[in-house]
VEXTI-785123 format. One record per residue (C-alpha): residue in three letters; residue number from 1; z, x negated, y. Coordinates in pm, 1 decimal. Each point is the difference from the previous one (the first is absolute). Layout:
N
@r->Ala, k->NUM, pz->Z, px->X, py->Y
...
END
This chain:
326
@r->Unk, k->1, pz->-945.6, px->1663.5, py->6215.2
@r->Unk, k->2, pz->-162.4, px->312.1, py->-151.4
@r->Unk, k->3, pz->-11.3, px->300.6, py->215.5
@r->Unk, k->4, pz->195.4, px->319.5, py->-174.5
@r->Unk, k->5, pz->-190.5, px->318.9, py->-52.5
@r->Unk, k->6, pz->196.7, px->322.4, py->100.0
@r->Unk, k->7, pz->-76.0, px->309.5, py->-92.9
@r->Unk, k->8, pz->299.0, px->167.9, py->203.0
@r->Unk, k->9, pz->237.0, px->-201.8, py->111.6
@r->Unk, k->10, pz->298.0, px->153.8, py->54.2
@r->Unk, k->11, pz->220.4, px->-11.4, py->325.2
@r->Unk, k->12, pz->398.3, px->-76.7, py->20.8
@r->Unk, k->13, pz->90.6, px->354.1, py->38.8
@r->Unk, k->14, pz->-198.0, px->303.9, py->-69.4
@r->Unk, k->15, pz->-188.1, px->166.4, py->280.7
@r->Unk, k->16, pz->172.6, px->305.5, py->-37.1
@r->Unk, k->17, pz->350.5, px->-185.0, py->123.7
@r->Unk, k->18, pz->-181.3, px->-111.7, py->368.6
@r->Unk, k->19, pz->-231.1, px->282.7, py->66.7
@r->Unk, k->20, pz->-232.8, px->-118.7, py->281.9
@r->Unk, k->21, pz->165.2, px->-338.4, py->2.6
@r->Unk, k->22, pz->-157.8, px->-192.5, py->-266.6
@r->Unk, k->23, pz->-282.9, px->-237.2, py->126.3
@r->Unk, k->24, pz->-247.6, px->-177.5, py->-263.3
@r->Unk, k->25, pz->-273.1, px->-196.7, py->83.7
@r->Unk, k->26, pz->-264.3, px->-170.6, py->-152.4
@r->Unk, k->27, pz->-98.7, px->-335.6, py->86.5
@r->Unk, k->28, pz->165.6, px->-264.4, py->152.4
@r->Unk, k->29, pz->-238.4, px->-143.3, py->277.5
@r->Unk, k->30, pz->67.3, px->-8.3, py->375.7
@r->Unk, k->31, pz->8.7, px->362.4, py->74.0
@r->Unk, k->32, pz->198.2, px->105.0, py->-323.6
@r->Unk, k->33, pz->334.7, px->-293.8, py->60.6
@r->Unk, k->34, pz->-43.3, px->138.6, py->365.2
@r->Unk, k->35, pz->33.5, px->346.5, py->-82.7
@r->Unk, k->36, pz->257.0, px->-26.7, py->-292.3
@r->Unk, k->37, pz->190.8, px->-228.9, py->231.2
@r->Unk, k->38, pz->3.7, px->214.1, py->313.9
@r->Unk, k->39, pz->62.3, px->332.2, py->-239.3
@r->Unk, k->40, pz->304.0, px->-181.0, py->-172.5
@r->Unk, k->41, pz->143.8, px->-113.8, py->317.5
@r->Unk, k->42, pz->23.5, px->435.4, py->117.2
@r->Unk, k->43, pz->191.6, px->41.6, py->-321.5
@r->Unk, k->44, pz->-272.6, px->147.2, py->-269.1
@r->Unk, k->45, pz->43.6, px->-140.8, py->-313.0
@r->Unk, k->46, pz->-344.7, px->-201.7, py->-85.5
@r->Unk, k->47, pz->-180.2, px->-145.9, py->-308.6
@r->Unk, k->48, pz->-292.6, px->-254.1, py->41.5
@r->Unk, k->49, pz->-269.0, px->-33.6, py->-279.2
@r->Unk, k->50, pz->-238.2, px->-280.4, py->54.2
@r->Unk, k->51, pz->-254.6, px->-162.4, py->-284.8
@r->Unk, k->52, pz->16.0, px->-360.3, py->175.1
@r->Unk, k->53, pz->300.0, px->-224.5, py->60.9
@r->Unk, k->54, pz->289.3, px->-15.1, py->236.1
@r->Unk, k->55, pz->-218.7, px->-280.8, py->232.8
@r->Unk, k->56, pz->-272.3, px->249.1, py->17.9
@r->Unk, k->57, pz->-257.0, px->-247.7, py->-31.1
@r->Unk, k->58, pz->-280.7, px->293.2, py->-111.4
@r->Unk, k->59, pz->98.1, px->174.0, py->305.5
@r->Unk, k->60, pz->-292.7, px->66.1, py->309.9
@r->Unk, k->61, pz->294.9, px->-121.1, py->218.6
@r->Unk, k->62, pz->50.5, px->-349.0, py->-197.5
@r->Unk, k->63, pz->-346.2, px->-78.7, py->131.0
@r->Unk, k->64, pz->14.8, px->77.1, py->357.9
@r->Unk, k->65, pz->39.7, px->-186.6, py->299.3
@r->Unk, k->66, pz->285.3, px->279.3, py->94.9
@r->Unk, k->67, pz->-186.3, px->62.6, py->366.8
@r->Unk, k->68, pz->161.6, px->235.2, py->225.4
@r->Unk, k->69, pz->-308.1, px->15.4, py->222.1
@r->Unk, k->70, pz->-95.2, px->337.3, py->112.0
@r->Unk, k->71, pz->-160.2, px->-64.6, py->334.4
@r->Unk, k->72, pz->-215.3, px->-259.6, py->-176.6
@r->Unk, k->73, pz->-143.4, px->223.6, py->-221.3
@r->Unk, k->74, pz->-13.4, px->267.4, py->191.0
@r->Unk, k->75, pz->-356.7, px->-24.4, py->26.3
@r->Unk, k->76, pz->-61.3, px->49.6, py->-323.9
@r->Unk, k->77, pz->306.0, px->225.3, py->-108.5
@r->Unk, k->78, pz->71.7, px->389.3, py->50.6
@r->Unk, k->79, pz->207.2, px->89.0, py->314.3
@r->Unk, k->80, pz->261.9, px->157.7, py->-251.7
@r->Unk, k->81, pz->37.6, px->-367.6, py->-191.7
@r->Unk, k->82, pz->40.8, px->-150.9, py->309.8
@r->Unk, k->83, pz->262.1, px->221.1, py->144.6
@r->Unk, k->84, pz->175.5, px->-97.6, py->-326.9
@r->Unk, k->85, pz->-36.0, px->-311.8, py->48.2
@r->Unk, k->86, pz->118.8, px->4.1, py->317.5
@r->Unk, k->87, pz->330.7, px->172.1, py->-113.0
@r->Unk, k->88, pz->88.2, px->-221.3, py->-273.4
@r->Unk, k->89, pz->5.3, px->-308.1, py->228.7
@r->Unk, k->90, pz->337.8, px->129.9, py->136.0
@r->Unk, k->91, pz->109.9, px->129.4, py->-340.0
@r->Unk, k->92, pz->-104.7, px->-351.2, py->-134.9
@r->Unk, k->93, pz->320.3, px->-196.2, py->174.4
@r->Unk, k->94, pz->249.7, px->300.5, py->-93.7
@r->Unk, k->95, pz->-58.7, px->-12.7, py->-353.1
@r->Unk, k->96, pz->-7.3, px->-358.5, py->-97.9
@r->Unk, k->97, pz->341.7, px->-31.0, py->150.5
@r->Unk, k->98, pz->145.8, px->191.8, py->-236.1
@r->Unk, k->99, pz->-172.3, px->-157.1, py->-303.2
@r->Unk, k->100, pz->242.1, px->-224.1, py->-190.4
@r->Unk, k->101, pz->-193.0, px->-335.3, py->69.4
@r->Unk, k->102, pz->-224.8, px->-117.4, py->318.6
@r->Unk, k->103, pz->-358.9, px->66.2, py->-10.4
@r->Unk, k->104, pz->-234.8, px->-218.3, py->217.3
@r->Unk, k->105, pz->-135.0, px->211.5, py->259.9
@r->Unk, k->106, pz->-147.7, px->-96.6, py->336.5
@r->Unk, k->107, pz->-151.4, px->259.5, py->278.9
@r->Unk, k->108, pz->-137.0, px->-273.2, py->237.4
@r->Unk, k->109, pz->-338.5, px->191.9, py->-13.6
@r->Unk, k->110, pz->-341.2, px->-28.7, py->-78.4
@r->Unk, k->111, pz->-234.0, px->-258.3, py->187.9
@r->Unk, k->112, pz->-445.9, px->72.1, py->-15.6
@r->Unk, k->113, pz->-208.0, px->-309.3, py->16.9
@r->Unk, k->114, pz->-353.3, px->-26.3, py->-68.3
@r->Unk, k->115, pz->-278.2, px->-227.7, py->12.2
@r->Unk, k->116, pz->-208.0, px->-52.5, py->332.9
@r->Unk, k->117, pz->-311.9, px->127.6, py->-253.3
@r->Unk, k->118, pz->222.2, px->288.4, py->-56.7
@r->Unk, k->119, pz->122.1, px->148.9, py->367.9
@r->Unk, k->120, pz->-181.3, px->342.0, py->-32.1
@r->Unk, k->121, pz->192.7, px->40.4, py->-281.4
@r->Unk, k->122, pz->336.2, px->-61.1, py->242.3
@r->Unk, k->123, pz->-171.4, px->297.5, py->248.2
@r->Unk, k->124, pz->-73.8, px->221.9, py->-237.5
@r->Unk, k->125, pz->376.8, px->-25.9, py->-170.4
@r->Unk, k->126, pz->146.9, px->40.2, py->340.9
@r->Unk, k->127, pz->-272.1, px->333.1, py->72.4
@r->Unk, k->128, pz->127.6, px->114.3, py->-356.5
@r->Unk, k->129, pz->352.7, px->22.7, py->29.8
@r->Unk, k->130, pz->23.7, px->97.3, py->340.0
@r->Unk, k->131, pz->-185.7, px->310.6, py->-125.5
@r->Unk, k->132, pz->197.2, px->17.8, py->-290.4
@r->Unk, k->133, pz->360.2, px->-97.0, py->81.1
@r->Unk, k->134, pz->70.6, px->30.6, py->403.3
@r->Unk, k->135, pz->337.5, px->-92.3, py->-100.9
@r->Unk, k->136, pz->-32.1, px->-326.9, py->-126.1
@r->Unk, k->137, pz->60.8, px->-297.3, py->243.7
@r->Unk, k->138, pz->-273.3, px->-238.3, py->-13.7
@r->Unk, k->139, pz->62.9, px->-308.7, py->209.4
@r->Unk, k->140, pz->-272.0, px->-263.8, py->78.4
@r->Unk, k->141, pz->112.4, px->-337.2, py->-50.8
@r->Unk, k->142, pz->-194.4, px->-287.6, py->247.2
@r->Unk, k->143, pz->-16.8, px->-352.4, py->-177.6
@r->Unk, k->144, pz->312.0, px->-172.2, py->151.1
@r->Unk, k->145, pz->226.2, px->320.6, py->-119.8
@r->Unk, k->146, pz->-186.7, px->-25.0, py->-346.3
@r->Unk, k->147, pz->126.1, px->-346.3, py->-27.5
@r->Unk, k->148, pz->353.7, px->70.8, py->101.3
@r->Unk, k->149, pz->3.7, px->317.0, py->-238.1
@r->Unk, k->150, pz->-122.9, px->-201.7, py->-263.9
@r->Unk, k->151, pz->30.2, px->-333.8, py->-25.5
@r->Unk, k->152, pz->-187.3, px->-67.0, py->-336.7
@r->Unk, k->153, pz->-328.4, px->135.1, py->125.6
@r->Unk, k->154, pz->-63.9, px->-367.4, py->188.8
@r->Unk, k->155, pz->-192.5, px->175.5, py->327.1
@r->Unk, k->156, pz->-291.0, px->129.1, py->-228.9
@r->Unk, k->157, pz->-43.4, px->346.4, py->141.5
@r->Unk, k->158, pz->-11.6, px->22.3, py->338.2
@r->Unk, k->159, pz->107.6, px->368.5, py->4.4
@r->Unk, k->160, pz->165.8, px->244.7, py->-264.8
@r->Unk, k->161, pz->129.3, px->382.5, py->12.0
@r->Unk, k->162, pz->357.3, px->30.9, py->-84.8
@r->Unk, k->163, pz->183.3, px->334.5, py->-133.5
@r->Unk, k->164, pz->391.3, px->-38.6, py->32.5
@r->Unk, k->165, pz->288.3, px->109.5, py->-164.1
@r->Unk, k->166, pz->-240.1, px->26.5, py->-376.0
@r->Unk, k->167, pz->184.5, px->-141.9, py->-284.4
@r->Unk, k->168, pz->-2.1, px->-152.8, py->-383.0
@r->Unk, k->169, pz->232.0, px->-22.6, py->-289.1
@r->Unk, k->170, pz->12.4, px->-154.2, py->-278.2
@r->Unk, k->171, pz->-146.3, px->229.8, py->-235.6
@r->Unk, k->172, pz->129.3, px->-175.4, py->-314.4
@r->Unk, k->173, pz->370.6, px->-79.8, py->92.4
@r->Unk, k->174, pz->20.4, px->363.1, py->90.3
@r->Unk, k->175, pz->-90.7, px->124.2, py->-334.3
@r->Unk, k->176, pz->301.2, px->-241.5, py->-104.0
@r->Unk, k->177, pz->204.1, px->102.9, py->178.7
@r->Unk, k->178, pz->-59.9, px->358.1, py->-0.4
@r->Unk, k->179, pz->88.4, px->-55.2, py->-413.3
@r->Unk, k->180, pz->307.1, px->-117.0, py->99.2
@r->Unk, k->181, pz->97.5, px->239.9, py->231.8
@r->Unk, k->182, pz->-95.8, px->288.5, py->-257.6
@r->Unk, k->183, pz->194.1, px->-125.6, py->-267.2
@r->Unk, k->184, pz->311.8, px->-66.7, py->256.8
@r->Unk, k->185, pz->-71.6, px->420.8, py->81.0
@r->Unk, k->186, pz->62.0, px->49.6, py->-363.2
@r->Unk, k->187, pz->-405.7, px->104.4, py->-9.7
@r->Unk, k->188, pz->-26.6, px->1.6, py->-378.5
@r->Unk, k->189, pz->-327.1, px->-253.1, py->9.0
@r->Unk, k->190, pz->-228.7, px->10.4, py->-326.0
@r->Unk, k->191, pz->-218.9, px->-278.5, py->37.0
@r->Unk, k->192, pz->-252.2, px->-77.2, py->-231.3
@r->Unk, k->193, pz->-23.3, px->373.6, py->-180.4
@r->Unk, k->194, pz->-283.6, px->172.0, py->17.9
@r->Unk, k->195, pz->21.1, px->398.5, py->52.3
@r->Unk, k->196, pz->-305.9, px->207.2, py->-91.3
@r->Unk, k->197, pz->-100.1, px->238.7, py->273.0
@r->Unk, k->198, pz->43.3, px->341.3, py->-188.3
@r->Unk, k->199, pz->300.7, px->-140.3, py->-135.8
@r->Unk, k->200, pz->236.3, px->5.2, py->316.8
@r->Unk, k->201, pz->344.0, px->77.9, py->-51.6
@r->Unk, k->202, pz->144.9, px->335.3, py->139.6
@r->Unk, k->203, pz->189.8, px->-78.6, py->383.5
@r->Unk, k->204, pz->79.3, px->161.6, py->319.0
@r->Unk, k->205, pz->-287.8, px->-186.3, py->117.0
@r->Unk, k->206, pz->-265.8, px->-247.5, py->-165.1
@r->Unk, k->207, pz->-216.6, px->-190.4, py->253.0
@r->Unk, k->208, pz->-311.5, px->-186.4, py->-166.5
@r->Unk, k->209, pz->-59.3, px->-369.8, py->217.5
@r->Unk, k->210, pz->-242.9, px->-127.3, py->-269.0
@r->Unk, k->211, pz->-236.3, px->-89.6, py->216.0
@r->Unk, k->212, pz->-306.8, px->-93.6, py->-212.3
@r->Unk, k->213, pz->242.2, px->60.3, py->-295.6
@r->Unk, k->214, pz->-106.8, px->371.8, py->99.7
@r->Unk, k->215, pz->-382.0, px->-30.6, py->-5.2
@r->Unk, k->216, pz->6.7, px->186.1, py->-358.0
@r->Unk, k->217, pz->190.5, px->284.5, py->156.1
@r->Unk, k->218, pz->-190.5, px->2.3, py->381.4
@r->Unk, k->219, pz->-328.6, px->-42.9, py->-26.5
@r->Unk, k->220, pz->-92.8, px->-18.4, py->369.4
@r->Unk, k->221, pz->243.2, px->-350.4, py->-46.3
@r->Unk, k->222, pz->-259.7, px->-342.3, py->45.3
@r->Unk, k->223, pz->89.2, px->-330.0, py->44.9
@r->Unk, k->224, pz->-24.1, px->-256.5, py->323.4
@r->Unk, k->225, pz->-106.7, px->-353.1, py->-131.9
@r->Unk, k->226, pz->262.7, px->-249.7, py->200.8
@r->Unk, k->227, pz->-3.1, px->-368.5, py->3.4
@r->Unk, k->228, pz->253.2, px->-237.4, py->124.7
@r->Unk, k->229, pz->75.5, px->-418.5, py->46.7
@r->Unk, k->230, pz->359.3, px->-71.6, py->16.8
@r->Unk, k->231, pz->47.4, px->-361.4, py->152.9
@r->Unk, k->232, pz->272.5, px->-257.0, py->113.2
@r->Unk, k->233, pz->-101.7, px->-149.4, py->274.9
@r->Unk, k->234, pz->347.8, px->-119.0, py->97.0
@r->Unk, k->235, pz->-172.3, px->-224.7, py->288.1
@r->Unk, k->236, pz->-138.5, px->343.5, py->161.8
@r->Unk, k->237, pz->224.5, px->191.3, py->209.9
@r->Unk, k->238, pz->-110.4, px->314.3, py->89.8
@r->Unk, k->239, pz->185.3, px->248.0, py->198.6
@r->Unk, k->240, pz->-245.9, px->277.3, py->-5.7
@r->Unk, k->241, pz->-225.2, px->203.0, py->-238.8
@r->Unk, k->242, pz->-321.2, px->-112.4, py->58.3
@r->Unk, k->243, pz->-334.5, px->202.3, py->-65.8
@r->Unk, k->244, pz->-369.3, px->-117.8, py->44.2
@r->Unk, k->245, pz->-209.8, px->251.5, py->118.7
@r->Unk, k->246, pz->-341.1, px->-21.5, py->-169.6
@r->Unk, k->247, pz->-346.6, px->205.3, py->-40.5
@r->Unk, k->248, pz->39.7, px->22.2, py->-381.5
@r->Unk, k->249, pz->418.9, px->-18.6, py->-70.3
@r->Unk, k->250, pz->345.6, px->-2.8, py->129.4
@r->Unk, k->251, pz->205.3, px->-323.2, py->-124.2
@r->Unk, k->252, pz->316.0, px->-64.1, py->138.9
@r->Unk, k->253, pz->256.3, px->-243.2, py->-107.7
@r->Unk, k->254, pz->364.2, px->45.4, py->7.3
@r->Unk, k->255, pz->308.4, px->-171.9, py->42.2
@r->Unk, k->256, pz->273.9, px->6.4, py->-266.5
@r->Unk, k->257, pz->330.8, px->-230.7, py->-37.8
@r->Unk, k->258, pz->33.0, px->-336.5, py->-86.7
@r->Unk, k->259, pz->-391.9, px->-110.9, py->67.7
@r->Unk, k->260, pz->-124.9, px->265.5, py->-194.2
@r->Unk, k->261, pz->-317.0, px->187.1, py->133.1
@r->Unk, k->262, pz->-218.9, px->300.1, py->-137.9
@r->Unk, k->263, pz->-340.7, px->52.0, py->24.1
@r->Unk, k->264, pz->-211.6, px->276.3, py->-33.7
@r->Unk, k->265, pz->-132.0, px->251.1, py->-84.7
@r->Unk, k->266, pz->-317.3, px->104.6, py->-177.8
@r->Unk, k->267, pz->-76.9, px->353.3, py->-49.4
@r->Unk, k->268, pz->-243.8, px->136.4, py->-197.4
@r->Unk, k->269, pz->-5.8, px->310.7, py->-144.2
@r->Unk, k->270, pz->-14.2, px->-59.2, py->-415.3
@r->Unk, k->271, pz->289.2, px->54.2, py->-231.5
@r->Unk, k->272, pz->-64.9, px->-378.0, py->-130.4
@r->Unk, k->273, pz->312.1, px->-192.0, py->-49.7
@r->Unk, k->274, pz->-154.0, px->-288.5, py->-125.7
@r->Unk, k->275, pz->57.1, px->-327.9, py->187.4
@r->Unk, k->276, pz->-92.8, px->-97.6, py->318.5
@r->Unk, k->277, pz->-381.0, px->-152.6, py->62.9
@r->Unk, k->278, pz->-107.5, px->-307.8, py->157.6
@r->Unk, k->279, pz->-186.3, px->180.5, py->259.6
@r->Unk, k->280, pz->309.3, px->192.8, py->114.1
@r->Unk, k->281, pz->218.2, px->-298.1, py->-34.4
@r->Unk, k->282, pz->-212.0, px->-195.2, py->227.7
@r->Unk, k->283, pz->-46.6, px->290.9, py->243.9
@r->Unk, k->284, pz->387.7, px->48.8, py->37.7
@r->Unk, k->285, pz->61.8, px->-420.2, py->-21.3
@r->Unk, k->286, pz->-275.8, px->-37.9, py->231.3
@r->Unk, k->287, pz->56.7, px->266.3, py->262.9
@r->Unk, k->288, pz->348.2, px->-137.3, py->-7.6
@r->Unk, k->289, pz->-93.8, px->-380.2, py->81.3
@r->Unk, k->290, pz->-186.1, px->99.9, py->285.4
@r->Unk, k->291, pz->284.2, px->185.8, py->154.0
@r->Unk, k->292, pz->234.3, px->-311.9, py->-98.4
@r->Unk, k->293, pz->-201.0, px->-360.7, py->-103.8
@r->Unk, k->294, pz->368.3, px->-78.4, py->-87.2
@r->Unk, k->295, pz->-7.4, px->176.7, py->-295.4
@r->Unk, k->296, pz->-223.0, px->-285.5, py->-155.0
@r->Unk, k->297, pz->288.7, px->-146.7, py->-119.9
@r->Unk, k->298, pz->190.2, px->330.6, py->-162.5
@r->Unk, k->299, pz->88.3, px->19.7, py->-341.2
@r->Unk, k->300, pz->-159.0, px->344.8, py->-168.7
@r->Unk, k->301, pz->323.7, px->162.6, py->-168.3
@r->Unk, k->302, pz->-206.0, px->323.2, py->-157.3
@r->Unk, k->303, pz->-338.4, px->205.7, py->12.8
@r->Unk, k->304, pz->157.6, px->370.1, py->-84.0
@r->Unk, k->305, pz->-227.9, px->288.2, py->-30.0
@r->Unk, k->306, pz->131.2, px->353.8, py->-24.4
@r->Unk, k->307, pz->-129.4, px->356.2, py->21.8
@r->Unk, k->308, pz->117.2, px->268.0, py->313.9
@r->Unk, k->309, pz->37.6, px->372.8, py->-110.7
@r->Unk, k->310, pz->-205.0, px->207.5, py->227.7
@r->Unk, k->311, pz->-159.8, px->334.0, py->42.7
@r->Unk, k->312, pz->-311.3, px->121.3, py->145.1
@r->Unk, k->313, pz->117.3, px->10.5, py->322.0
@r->Unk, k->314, pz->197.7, px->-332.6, py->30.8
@r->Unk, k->315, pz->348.7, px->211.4, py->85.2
@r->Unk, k->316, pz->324.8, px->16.2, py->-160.2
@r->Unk, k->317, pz->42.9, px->363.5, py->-159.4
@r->Unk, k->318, pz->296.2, px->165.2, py->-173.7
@r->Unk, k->319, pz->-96.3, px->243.0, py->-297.6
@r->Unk, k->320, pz->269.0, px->235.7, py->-71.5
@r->Unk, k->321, pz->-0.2, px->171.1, py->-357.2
@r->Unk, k->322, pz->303.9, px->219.2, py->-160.6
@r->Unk, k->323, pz->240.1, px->-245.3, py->-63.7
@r->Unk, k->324, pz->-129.1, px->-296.1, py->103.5
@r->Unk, k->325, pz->-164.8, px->-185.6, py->296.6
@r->Unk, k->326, pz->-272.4, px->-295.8, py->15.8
END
């Protein structure tokens, strides 16, 4: 279907009649269906432009591995994302109840294994975030606990660091559903039409969640490289996130319904979209079979690649203009 070109759309009623209560926003990723469906649901009346479809396959969000993990990347991450992060794992459980259909979600936590080859890169984690986050509860996990926790690991790493209480959801069933539940707000949803930047329609407010649609209009905006394996492994039963601690890169792998794992993820900084390598595809395969031999036998459902909007310094940021906000 052939995406439609607007030049200025026009709302249901005229700005004029709802001063300060008429919401648009551009693009329909993650953050925009979250923000048009929380701002419907306090009673403002809200349009949604978006240039991709109602699955929101072109979305950053339809790529990721939907990680709630902010203790685990503490590390790496600024104390700001991570108190973020923290916060949205108890606003997580509140707001997919009231979605109209379930969305998988587990907050069993996060579990650290690494090679024998690899342990200074367990110490220096554990020195990292204890600098970084005091907050976070890291628990070391002896052999014969690892093997209770989880199962699928067959007794191959004789000691682990868990972090509790961290969670995942399925990124893609919550872009679903989040559809849904904007069109059951009465959200008027234009999918597939395009809206030029410098032709946003007048409204009480106009928020911009582009993402690297915006690039033209920030230049600051770059993009984060990502690469993902999506699996079924329906003969691996994980109950944890799992991520490999290694010299070079993170992998973890990931748990989702019905046998279905993720792995991942590659980052490199390039705007390339292109498809995914060999070398990365047998760094992330790899890295995976050593965590889980088990996975010999998996069946490889997708390689997805998919750029990350980011700015210089790697933190969320709200721009706010006359009349509308990015």
């Amino acid at each position: 279907m052939d995406k439609k070109q607007v030049s200025r759309p026009e709302l249901p009623l005229h700005p004029a009649t709802l001063p300060f209560r008429t919401t648009l926003l551009s693009g329909g990723g993650l953050l925009g269906r979250l923000l048009a469906w929380r701002a419907s649901r306090t009673g403002l009346l809200v349009a949604l432009y978006d240039a991709a479809s109602r699955s929101g396959e072109d979305s950053a969000a339809w790529a990721a591995a939907g990680m709630i993990t902010p203790s685990a990347e503490a590390v790496d991450a600024d104390p700001e994302i991570v108190a973020m992060g923290r916060r949205s794992l108890n606003l997580w459980p509140r707001w997919l109840a009231e979605l109209p259909e379930p969305v998988f979600y587990r907050d069993d936590g996060t579990l650290l294994l690494w090679h024998r080859e690899d342990a200074g890169e367990a110490r220096r984690f554990e020195r990292l975030l204890a600098r970084r986050d005091a907050s976070a509860h890291l628990v070391h996990v002896d052999a014969a606990r690892l093997t209770q926790m989880e199962p699928a690991l067959d007794s191959r790493f004789q000691q682990s660091l868990y972090l509790p209480g961290e969670a995942q959801i399925d990124n893609r069933a919550l872009l679903k559903t989040l559809a849904l539940a904007l069109e059951e707000a009465g959200v008027q949803c234009h999918w597939q039409t395009f809206v030029a930047a410098d032709a946003l329609p007048a409204a009480g407010i106009v928020v911009d969640c582009r993402g690297m649609g915006a690039r033209q209009d920030l230049s600051q905006l770059r993009g984060v490289r990502g690469e993902i394996v999506r699996l079924d492994a329906p003969h691996v039963e994980l109950r944890h996130m799992l991520r490999l601690l290694h010299p070079r890169f993170s992998v973890y792998v990931v748990p989702r319904a019905e046998g279905k794992l993720v792995v991942g993820a590659t980052s490199i900084e390039s705007d390339d979209r292109s498809p995914m390598s060999v070398r990365g595809a047998l760094e992330l395969l790899t890295s995976a079979y050593s965590i889980l031999p088990a996975l010999a036998e998996a069946r490889i459902l997708e390689f997805t690649t998919q750029l990350r909007p980011t700015l210089p310094d790697n933190r969320p940021a709200f721009f706010y203009h006359l009349g509308k906000t990015c």
